[in-house]
N, C-alpha and C positions, 0 to 999 in steps of 0.2 A: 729341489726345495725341501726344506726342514720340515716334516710334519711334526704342529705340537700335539703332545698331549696333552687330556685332559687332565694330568696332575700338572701338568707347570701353566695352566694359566690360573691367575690369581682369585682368591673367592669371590662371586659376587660380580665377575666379568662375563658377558653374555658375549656372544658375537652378533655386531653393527651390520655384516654383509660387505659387499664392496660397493655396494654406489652410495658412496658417500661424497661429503662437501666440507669446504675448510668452511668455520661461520663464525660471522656472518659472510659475504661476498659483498664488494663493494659493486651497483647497479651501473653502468655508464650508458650512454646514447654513443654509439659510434657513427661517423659518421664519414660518407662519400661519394663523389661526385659519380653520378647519372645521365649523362651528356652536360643540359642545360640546369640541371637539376638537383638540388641537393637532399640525398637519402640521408637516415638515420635509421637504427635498427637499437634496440636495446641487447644488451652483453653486460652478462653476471662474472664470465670465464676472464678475468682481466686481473693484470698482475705487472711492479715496476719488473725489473729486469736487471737492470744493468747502470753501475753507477757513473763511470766516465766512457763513454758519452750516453748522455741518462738514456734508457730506454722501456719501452713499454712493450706488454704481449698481449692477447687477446688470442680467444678460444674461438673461432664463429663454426658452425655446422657445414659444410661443403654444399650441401641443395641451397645455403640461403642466398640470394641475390648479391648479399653485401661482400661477399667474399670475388665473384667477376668483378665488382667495381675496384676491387683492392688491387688484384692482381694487375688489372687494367692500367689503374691510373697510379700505382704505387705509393698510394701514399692515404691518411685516414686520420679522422680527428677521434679523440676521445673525450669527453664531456660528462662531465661531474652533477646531475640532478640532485638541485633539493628534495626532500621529500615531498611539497608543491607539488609538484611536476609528476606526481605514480600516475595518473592515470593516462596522462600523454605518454612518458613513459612505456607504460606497458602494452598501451597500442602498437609501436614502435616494435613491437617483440611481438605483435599478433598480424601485423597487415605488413605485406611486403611489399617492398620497393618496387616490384618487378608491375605489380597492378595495382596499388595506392600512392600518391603524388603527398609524401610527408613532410616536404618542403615550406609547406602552407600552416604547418602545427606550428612552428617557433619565428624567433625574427635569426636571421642567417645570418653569419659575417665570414667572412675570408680574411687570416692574414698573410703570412710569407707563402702559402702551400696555394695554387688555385685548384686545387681539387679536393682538400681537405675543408668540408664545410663546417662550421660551428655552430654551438647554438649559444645565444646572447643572454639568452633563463638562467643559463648552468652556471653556478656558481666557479667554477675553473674549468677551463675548454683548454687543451691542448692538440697541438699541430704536429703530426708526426709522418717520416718520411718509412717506407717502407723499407727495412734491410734483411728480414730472410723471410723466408714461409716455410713451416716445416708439414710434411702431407701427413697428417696421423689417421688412424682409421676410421673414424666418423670427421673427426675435423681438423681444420687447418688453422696451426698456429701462426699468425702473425706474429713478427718482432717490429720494431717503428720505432727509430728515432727520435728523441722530442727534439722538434724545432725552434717551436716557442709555446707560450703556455700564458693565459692570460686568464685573469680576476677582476675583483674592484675591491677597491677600501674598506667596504663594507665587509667583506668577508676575512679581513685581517684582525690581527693582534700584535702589536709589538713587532708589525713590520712579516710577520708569519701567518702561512692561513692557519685559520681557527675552526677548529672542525665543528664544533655547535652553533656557529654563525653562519658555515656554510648548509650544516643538517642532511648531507648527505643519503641516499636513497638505501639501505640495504637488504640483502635477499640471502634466504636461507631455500635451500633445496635438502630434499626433494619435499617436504611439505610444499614451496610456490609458497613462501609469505613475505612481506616487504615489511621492513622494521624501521625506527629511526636510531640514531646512536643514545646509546644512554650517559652514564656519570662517569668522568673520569676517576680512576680510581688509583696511578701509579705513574713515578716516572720510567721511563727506558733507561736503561744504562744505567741505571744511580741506586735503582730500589733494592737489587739484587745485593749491593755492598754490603747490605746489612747485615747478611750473614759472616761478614768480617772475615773472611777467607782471602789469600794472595791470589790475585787474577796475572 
């Protein structure tokens, strides 16, 4: 590896360290079956994936419970909190499955998956089948399938979800602080033309 010097980095550049965060992180409730029972844990580390056939990853820690239930039952929901929902939420991310029964914090539904439990709060709940694990040194990345993915009306626009309808949960690390989204400020793909350059 290239060591730099201190004349090539630019003025006024400090060094961040390495434990850093992309930010914000969007917050999810994952969520999976426990025999009879359906677990949820809260996960920051979550991320799409993959465009045909869609999929999804998540980060979870190896000591946490919710990672035996994936492995187990192959398969795990990902579920989208309002900002409502922080303090259940973050319970979710303090008391485990393994000796608290969190089943009883939301109303649950099941659809194509039975072992991917949902929560009916969360403004998009998604149903995903397990397709690899990879073992990294503190944690284990899930990748998952979407199966199906379910909303309501309410949280639409023009047929699309609407992310200030749904007001989604976000988290910056390593401060631990939960934020909401603020003003949109730009399109994707369109705003950049403006610099009038051939793409």
């Amino acid at each position: 590896m290239k060591k730099i010097s201190k004349d090539e980095i630019p003025i006024g550049k400090i060094s961040a360290g390495t434990n850093v965060f992309i930010y914000p992180m969007p917050v999810v409730l994952v969520g999976a079956q426990a025999g009879d029972k359906a677990n949820f844990m809260a996960v920051g580390w979550v991320s799409r994936m993959n465009l045909s056939p869609p999929m999804m990853a998540i980060g979870i820690h190896k000591s946490h419970f919710t990672t035996e239930l994936i492995k187990k039952n192959g398969t795990f929901s990902i579920n989208i909190p309002g900002a409502e929902l922080l303090v259940k939420t973050d319970y979710c991310g303090l008391a485990s499955g393994a000796d608290i029964d969190k089943s009883k914090l939301f109303q649950v539904f099941y659809g194509a998956l039975d072992t991917a439990p949902m929560v009916n709060e969360c403004p998009l709940c998604m149903e995903c089948k397990l397709v690899n694990a990879l073992e990294l040194p503190t944690q284990i990345l899930f990748i998952g399938e979407i199966v199906a993915s379910y909303t309501e009306e309410g949280y639409l626009s023009g047929g699309k979800l609407d992310i200030k309808k749904m007001n989604p949960l976000l988290l910056t690390m390593p401060d631990n602080s939960y934020w909401s989204v603020g003003a949109m400020i730009g399109k994707a793909w369109s705003d950049g033309r403006k610099l009038n350059r051939p793409i």
